[in-house]
C-alpha positions as a printed NumPy array, in Angstrom:
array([[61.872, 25.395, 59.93 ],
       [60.443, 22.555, 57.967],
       [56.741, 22.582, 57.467],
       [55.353, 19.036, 58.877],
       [52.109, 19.878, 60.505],
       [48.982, 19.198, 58.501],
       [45.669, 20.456, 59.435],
       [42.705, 19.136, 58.355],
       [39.442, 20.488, 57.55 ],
       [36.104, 19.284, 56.536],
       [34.796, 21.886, 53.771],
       [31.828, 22.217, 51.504],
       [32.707, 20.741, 48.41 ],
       [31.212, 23.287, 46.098],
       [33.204, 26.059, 48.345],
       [36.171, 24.531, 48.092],
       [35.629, 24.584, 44.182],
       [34.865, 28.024, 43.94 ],
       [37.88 , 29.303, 46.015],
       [40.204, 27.073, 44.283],
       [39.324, 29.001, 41.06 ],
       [39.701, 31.988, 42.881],
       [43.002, 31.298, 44.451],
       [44.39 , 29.919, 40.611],
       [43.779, 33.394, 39.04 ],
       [45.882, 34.762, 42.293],
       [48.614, 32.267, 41.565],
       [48.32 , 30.926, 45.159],
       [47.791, 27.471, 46.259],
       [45.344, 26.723, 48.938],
       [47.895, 25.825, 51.284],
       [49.83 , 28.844, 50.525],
       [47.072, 30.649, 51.159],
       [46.082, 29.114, 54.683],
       [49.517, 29.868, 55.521],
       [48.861, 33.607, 54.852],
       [46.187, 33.629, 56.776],
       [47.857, 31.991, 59.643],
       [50.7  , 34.669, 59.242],
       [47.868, 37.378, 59.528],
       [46.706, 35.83 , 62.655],
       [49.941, 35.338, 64.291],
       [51.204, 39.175, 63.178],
       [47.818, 40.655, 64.107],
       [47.118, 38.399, 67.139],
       [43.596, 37.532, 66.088],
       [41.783, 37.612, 63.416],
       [42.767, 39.398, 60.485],
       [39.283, 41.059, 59.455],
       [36.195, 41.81 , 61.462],
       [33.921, 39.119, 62.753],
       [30.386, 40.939, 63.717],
       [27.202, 39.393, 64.512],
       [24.293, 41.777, 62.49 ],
       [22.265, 43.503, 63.363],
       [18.46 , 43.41 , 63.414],
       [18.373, 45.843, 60.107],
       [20.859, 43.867, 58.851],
       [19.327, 40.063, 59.727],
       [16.55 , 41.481, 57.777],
       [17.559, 42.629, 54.802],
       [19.43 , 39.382, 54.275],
       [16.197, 37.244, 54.752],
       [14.242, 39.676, 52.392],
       [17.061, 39.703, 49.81 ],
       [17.816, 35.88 , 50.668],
       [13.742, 35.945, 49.54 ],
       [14.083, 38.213, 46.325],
       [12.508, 40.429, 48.189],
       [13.014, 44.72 , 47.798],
       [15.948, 44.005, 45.188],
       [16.786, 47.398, 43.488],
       [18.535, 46.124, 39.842],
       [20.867, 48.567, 38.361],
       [22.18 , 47.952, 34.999],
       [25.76 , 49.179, 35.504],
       [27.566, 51.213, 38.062],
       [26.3  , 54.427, 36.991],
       [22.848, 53.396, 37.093],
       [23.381, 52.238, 40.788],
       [24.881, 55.558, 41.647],
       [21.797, 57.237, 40.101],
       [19.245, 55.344, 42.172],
       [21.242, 55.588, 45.635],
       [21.439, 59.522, 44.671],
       [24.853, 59.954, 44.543]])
């Protein structure tokens, strides 16, 4: 089938940018990469990850780490694993 629909969306610009770059290094184009995702929903019939609206705990801990706030800094994996006592 030839491919003769075009959808449009208005994006941020600096979002755009930054998936662009990310979409290069995965050889994909952006339209070959909304077409994925289109494939996804159509073989999935929805959505192909989890949409979830947080929780209180969550909405929390992303306004206090939107803040700087309670941070833990780990210098590399290993010191991550340390502090979270694994």
């Amino acid at each position: 089938m030839a491919k003769t629909a075009i959808i449009r969306a208005k994006i941020d610009p600096t979002l755009k940018e930054e998936v662009e770059d990310i979409l290069d290094k995965l050889g994909l184009s952006t339209t070959e990469a909304v077409n994925l995702f289109l494939h996804q929903i159509k073989l999935r019939k929805g959505i192909p990850f989890d949409i979830k609206i947080p929780n209180k705990t969550t909405l929390k801990t992303f306004k206090e780490t939107d803040n700087g706030k309670n941070l833990i800094r780990c210098e590399d994996a290993e010191d991550m694993f340390k502090k979270l006592g694994i």
